[in-house]
C-alpha positions in Angstrom: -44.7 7.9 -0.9 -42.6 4.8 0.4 -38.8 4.6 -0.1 -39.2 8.6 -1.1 -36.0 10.0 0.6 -36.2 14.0 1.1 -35.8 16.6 3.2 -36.5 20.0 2.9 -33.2 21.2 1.7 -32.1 17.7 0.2 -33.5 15.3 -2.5 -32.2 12.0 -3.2 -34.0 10.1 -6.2 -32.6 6.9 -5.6 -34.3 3.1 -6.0 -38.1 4.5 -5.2 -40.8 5.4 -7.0 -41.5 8.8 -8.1 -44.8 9.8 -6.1 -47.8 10.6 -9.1 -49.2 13.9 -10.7 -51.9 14.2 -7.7 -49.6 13.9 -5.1 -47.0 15.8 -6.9 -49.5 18.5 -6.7 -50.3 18.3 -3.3 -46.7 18.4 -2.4 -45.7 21.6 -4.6 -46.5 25.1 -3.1 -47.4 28.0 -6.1 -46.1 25.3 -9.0 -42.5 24.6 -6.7 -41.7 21.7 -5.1 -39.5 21.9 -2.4 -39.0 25.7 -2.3 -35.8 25.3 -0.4 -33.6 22.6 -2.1 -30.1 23.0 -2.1 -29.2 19.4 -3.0 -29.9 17.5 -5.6 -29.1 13.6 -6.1 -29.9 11.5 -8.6 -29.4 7.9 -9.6 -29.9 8.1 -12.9 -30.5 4.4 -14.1 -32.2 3.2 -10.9 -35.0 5.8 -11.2 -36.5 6.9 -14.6 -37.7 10.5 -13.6 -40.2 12.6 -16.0 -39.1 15.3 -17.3 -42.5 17.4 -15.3 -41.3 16.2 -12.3 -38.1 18.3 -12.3 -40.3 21.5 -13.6 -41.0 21.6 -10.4 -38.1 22.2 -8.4 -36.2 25.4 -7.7 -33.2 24.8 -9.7 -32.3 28.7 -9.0 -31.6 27.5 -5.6 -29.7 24.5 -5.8 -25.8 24.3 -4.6 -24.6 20.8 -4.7 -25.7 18.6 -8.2 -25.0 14.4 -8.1 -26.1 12.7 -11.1 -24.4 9.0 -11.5 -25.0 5.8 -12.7 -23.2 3.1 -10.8 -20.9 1.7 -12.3 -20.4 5.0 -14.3 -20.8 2.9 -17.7 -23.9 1.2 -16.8 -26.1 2.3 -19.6 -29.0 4.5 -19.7 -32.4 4.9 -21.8 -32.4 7.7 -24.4 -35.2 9.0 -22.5 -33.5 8.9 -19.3 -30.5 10.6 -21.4 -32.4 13.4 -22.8 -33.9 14.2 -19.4 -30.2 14.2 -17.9 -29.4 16.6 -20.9 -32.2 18.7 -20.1 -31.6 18.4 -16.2 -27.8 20.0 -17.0 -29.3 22.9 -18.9 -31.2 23.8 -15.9 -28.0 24.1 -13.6 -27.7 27.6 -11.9 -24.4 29.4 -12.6 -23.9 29.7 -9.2 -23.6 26.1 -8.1 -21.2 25.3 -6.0 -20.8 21.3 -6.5 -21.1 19.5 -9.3 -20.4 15.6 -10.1 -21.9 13.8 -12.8 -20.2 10.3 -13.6 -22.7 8.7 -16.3 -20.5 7.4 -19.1 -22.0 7.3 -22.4 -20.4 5.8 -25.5 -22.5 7.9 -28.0 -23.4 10.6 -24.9 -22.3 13.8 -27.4 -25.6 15.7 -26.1 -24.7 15.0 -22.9 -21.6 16.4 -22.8 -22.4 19.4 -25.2 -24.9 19.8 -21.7 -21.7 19.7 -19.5 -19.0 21.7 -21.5 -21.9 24.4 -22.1 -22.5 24.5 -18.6 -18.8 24.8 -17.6 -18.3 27.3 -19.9 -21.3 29.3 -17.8 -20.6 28.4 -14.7 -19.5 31.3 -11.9 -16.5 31.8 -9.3 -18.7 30.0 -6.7 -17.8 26.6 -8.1 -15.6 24.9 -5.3 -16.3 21.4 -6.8 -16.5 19.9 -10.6 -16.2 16.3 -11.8 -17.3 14.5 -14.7 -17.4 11.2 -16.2 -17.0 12.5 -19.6 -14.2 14.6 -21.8 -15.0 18.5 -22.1 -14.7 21.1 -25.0 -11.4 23.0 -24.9 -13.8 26.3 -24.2 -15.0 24.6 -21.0 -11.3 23.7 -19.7 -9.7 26.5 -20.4 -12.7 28.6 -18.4 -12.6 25.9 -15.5 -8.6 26.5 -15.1 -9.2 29.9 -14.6 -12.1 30.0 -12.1 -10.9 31.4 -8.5 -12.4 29.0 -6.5 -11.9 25.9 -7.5 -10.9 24.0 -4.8 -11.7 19.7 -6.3 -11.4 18.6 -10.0 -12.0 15.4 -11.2 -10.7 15.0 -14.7 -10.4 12.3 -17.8 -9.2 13.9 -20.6 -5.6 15.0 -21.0 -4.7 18.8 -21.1 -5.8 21.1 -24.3 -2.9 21.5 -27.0 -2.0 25.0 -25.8 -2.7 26.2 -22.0 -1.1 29.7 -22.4 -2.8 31.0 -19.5 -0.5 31.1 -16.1 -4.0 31.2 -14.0 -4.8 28.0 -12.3 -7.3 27.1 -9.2 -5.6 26.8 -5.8 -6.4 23.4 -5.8 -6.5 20.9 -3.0 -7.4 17.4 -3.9 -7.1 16.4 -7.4 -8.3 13.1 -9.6 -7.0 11.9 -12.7 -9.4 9.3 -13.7 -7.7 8.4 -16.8 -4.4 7.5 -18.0 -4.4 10.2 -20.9 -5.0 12.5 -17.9 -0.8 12.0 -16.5 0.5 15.0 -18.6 -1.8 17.2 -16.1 0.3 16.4 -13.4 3.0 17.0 -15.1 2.2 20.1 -16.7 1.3 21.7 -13.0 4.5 20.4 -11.4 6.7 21.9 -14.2 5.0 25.5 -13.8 7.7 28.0 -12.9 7.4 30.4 -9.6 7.3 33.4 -12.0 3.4 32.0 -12.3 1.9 32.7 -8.7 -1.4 31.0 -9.1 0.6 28.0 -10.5 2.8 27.9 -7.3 0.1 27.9 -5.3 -1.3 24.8 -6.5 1.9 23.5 -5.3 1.6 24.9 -1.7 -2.8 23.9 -1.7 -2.8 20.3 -3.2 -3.7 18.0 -0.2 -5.0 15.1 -2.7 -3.8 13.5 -5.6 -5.2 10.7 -7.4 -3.4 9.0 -9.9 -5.4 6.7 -12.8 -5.3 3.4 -12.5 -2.9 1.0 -14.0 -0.3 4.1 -13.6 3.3 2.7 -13.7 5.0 4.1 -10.6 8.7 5.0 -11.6 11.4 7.9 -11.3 9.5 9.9 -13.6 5.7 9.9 -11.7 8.0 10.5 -8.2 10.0 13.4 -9.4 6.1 15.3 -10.3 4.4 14.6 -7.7 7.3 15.6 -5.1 6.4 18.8 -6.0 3.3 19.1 -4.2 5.2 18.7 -0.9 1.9 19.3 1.6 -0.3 16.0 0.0 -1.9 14.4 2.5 -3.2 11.5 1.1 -1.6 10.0 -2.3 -3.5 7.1 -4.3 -1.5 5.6 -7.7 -4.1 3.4 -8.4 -1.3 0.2 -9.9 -2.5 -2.7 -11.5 0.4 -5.5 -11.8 -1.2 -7.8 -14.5 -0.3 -11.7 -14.1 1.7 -11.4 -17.7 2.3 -7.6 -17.4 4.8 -7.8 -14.4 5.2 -5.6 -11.6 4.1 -1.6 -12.0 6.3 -0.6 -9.4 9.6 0.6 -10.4 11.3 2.5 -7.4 13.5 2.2 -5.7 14.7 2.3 -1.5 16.0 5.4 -2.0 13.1 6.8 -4.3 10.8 6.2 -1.3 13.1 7.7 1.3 12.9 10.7 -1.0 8.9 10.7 -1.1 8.6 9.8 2.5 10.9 13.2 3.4 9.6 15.2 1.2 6.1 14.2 1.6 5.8 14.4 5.4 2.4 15.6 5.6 0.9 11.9 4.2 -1.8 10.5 6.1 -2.8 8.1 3.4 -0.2 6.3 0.9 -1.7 3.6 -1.5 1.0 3.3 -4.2 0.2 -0.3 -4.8 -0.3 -3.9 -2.7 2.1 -6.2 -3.2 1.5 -8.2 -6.1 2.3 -11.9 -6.8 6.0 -11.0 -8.9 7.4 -10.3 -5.5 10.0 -8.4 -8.2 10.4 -4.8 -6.9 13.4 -3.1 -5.7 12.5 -2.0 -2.5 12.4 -3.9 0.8 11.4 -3.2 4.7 13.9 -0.2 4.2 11.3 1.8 2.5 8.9 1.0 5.4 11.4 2.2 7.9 11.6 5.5 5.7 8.0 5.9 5.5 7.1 5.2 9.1 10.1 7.7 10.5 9.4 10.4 8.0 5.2 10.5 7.8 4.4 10.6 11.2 0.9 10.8 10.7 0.3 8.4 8.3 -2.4 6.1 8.9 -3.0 4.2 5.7 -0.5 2.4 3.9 -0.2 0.3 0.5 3.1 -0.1 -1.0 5.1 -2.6 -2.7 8.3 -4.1 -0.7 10.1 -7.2 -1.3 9.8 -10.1 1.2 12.0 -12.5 -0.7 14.8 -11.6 1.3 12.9 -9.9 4.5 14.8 -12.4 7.3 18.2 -10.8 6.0 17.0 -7.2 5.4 15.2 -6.8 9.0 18.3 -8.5 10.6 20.8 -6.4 8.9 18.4 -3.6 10.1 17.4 -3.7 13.1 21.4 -4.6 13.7 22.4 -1.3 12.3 20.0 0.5 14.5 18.0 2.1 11.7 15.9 3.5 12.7 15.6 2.2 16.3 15.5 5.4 18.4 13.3 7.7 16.2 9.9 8.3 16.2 7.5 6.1 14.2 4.2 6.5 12.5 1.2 5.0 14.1 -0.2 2.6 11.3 -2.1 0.0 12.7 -2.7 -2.3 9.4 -0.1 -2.8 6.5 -1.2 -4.7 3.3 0.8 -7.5 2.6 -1.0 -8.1 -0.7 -0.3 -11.0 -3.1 3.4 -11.1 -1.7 4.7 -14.0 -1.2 6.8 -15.3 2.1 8.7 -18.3 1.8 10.2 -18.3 5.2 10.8 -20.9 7.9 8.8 -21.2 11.2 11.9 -20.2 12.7 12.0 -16.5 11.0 8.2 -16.0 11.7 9.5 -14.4 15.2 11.6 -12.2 14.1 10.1 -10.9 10.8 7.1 -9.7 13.4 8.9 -8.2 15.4 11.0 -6.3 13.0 7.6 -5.1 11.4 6.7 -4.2 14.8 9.8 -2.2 15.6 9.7 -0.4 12.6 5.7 0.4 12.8 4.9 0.2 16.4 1.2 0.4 16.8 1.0 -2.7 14.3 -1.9 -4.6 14.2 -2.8 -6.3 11.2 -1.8 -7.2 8.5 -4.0 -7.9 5.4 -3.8 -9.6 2.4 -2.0 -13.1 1.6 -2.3 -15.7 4.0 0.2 -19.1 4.5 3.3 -17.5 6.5 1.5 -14.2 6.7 -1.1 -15.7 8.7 1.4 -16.9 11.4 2.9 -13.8 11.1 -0.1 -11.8 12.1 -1.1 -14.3 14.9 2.4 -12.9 16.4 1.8 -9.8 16.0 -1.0 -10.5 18.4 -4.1 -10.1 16.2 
């Protein structure tokens, strides 16, 4: 049994070799293997698993259900795909976790499997995510469940969502870009829905598909969930696309104080255009207004960031408040076209405005000398 990774409450079929009938035999107790799994993980590509050998396990028991491929698109055999449905049908109403991310182009028995399942599943499921676009049945009864505390989705909402009963949910992923109306849909809910509002008050993660364009209209949403803690727009500024990021200094003074709670911000590195409208002012926002943010990716400006940290740090801004502790900004594809002169003083100006700066990571040239003042 080398390279076979179990313990008595968790199985991970991973890159090994499943162990033969005899031994399969020896190993199960009364016709059950591993009387007392709660776990289940499975790679589904990596490790073509007979349908027998999950007959065996005590799928009544089971709380917590991974079945990927990685990447999600890497494709699988038909066998392997209608043991994976068959795996699904098994699933106890009563699980608690559920992820499967195996992406299938003609996958329509696999997600039949999934959508039936959801439409079965109990108010013990905390956790749901899936690689693949449900029935309506099985969204409308997953919207509704009391407990459901994570959702990953990739389909946008249903047509009509006339119920006002929604999860109190606290982290969130839109996978896809079809998926953006969700986030508009919760934010616009009225207070007269309860559940609804609550979403607003429980959402502690939110992330947004990639390639999202970050603007007015993406801010004035997701400002609604004022106690995020971590916030990831996954941008992608294309070479001939231009820049993604369309706010502005006072759009992220706006997030930054109504988002206080951050820890985590990834709206974006800075990408080659160096064309965005907001500059070191946003940082000084951010790092005064999130106090315990410790992650940070956002787009600034730094054709002009001699004049804008000498015009702040000579109005004070900021000066006397309390800052963030961020140890690491990402300086991304940005650009610096400054003299040796200015490398001084734009470190120190990034160091006033975050003063636990370390590192910065991303484009080198300037940047480099930069960070070697910073004392890195």
């Amino acid at each position: 049994m080398q390279r076979y990774a179990f313990w008595m409450r968790f199985l991970d079929l991973g890159s090994f070799e499943i162990p033969n009938s005899d031994t399969l035999s020896r190993l199960s107790s009364g016709g059950v293997l591993l009387p007392k799994l709660e776990w289940l993980r499975w790679e589904v590509h990596e490790t073509p698993v007979p349908l027998p050998f999950f007959h065996l396990l005590p799928f009544s028991n089971l709380k917590n259900v991974t079945l990927y491929t990685y990447p999600p698109s890497y494709p699988i055999s038909p066998g392997q795909l209608t043991t994976l449905v068959r795996v699904v049908s098994f699933l106890p109403t009563s699980l608690e976790v559920l992820s499967i991310t195996c992406g299938q182009e003609k996958g329509d028995n696999l997600k039949d499997a999934i959508s039936s399942f959801a439409c079965r599943c109990g108010s013990s499921l905390m956790s749901f995510g899936t690689s693949l676009p449900l029935s309506e049945a099985a969204i409308h009864h997953l919207i509704q469940l009391p407990n459901l505390s994570s959702w990953k989705v990739v389909q946008r909402p249903p047509r009509v969502v006339s119920t006002p009963i929604f999860p109190p949910l606290e982290e969130l992923y839109l996978e896809d870009p079809e998926t953006l109306p969700w986030l508009h849909l919760l934010a616009s809910r009225g207070s007269a829905e309860p559940r609804t509002k609550l979403i607003r008050e429980t959402l502690k993660c939110l992330h947004c598909p990639w390639s999202t364009i970050i603007d007015s209209a993406l801010l004035s949403s997701i400002v609604n969930f004022r106690n995020l803690a971590v916030l990831c727009v996954q941008t992608h500024c294309s070479g001939e696309g231009g820049c993604d990021f369309h706010l502005t200094d006072d759009d992220m003074k706006n997030l930054a104080s109504t988002l206080s709670r951050l820890k985590s911000l990834e709206l974006g590195r800075p990408c080659l255009h160096d064309s965005c409208k907001t500059t070191v002012a946003s940082l000084v926002s951010i790092s005064i207004h999130c106090l315990d943010l410790t992650v940070l990716e956002v787009h600034f400006n730094a054709k002009t960031i001699v004049s804008d940290i000498q015009r702040l740090l000579g109005g004070g801004a900021g000066l006397h408040e309390a800052k963030c502790k961020l140890q690491s900004l990402y300086v991304g594809l940005s650009s610096l076209d400054i003299c040796e002169e200015d490398i001084e003083p734009v470190a120190m100006g990034l160091r006033v405005i975050f003063p636990h700066l370390t590192n910065l990571w991303g484009s080198n040239g300037p940047w480099d000398r930069v960070r070697f003042k910073l004392g890195v």
